[in-house]
Every structure is written in C-alpha cells, then in structure tokens.
C-alpha positions in Angstrom: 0.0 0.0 0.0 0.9 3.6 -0.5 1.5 5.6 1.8 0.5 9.0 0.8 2.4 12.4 2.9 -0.8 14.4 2.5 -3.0 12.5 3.9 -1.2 12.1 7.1 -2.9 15.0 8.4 -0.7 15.7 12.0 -3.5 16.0 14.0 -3.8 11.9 13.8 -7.1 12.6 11.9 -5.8 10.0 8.5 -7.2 11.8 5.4 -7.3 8.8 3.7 -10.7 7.9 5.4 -12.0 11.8 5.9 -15.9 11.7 4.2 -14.7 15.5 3.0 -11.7 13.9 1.0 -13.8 10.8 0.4 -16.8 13.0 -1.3 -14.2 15.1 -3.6 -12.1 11.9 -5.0 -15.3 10.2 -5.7 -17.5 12.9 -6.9 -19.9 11.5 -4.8 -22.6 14.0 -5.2 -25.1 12.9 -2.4 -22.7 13.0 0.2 -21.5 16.3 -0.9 -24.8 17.5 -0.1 -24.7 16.4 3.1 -21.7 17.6 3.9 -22.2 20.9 3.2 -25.5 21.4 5.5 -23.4 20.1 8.2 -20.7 22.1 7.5 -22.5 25.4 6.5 -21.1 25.6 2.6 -21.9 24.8 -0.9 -21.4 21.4 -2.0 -18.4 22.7 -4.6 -16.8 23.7 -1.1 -16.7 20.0 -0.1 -13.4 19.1 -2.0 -10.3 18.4 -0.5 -7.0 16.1 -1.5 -5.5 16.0 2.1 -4.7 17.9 4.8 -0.8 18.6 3.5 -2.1 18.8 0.1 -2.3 22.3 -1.6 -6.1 21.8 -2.2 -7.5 21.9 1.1 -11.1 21.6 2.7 -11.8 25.3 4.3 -11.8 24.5 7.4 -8.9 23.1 7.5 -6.9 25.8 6.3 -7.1 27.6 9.4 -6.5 24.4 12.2 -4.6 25.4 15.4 -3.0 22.3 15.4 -1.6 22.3 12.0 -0.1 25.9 12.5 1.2 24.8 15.8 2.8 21.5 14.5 4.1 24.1 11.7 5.6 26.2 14.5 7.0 23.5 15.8 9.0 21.7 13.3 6.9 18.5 13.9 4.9 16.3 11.6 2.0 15.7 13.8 1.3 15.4 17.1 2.8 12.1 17.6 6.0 14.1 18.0 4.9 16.1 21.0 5.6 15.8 24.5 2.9 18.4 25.3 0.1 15.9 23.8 -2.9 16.4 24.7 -2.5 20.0 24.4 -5.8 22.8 24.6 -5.7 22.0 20.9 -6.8 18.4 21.1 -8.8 19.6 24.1 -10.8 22.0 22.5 -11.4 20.3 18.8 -14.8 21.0 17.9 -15.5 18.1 16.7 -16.4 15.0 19.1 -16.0 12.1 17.1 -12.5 13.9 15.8 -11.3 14.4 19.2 -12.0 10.8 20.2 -10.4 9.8 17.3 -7.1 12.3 17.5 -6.7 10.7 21.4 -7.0 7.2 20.2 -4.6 7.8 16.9 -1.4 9.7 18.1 -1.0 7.2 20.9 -1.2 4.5 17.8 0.8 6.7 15.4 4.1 6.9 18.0 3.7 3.2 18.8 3.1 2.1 15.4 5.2 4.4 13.5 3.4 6.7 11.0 3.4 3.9 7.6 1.8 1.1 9.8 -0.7 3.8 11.7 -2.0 4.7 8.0 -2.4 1.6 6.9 -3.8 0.7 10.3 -6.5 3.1 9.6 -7.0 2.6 6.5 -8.0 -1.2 7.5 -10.0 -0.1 10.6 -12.4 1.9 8.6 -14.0 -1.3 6.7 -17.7 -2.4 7.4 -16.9 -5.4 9.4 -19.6 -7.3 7.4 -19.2 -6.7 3.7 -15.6 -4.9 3.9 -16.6 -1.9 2.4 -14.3 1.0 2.5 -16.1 3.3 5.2 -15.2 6.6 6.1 -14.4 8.5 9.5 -17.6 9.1 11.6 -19.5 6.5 10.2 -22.6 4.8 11.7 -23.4 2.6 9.0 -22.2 1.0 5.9 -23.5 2.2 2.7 -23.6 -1.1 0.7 -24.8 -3.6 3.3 -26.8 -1.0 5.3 -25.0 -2.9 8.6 -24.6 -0.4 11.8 -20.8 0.4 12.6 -19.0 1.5 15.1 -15.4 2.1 13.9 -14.0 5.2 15.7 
C-alpha cells in the first residue's frame, strides 16, 4: 500500500478515510450534499486532496494544530511531549477528538506507515468490507450499523 504524505494530516485525523476527502475523490454528489448542510457551505466547497495537500477543505486551512505543528518543526502530534494540548482539548469536533486521542497514541507506537495503513483497515464495514469513512454509523452497501472510531 501507499503511503501518501498528504493525507497524514498531523493531527492523527488520517485523510485517507476523511468523508470530505472521500466525497471530492469520488464525486460522490449525495454525500456532498450532506456535507455541506453540516458544515454550512456549498457542495463545490466540499473538495479536499489531504490535509498537506495544496487543495484543502476550508476548514482546514485555518486548524490550530496544524499551525502549531508548523511552528514547531513537527509532523504531527505524535511528535509532541505536550500531547494532549488545549488544541486536542478544544477540537470541535467530538468524534474527531475521540479519534485524534485514540490515533497519536497509535501513530508513536506504530510508527506513521503502519498507523495509516492501520486506519485505512479499521475503517471497513466489518460485514461486507466496504471502504467506510471517518464518523461513520453505517455501511452504505450492506446497510450494517458500525462503530469504527
């Protein structure tokens, strides 16, 4: 598998399973939709290729803990002695926060190409093997409830 450096977003949040990123690369239209009532934009502002791409979802262009890894001279958190930081603490996102405490732990034990492929495996319905992204509750092709995060 390859390992691509933009979607190892250093938050611990893995792009490569991100429903933003998942939407874009598959133009899936429906899901765009979606996305953008939740996220308060149009669905041509759901489009993303990674968090260290240089086509980035809006909201992400302004994340505290990118700039602070920036400032830093780290990757990603995994780097940090100061994890979990008022960062991670105040993500505004639930699921992302439970996620970003459960993945840097993983990413420094695991090192950062068996982390991504890690996550890449852990976000597959259990049932059919469907690739499923972040935050999902079921899976789109065998309707199955999930619990992945």
């Amino acid at each position: 598998m390859e390992i691509r450096k933009e979607l190892q977003a250093p938050c611990g949040l893995y792009c490569g399973v991100c429903s933003i990123m998942m939407a874009h690369r598959d133009n899936n239209q429906k899901l765009k939709e979606r996305l953008a009532v939740a996220y308060g934009v149009s669905p041509d502002g759901i489009r993303c290729k990674g968090c260290l791409s240089d086509d980035v979802f809006a909201y992400c262009t302004t994340c505290p803990i990118k700039s602070c890894t920036r400032q830093k001279g780290y990757e990603g958190c995994h780097e940090c002695h100061e994890f979990p930081c008022e960062h991670v603490n105040n993500f505004p996102v639930p699921v992302g926060k439970k996620v970003i405490l459960r993945a840097i732990p993983q990413r420094r034990e695991m090192g950062t190409e068996k982390w991504a492929e890690a996550e890449e495996k852990r976000y597959q319905c259990p049932n059919c093997g469907t690739q499923l992204f972040r935050g999902a509750k079921r899976c789109r092709q065998c309707e199955g409830a999930v619990d992945l995060d």
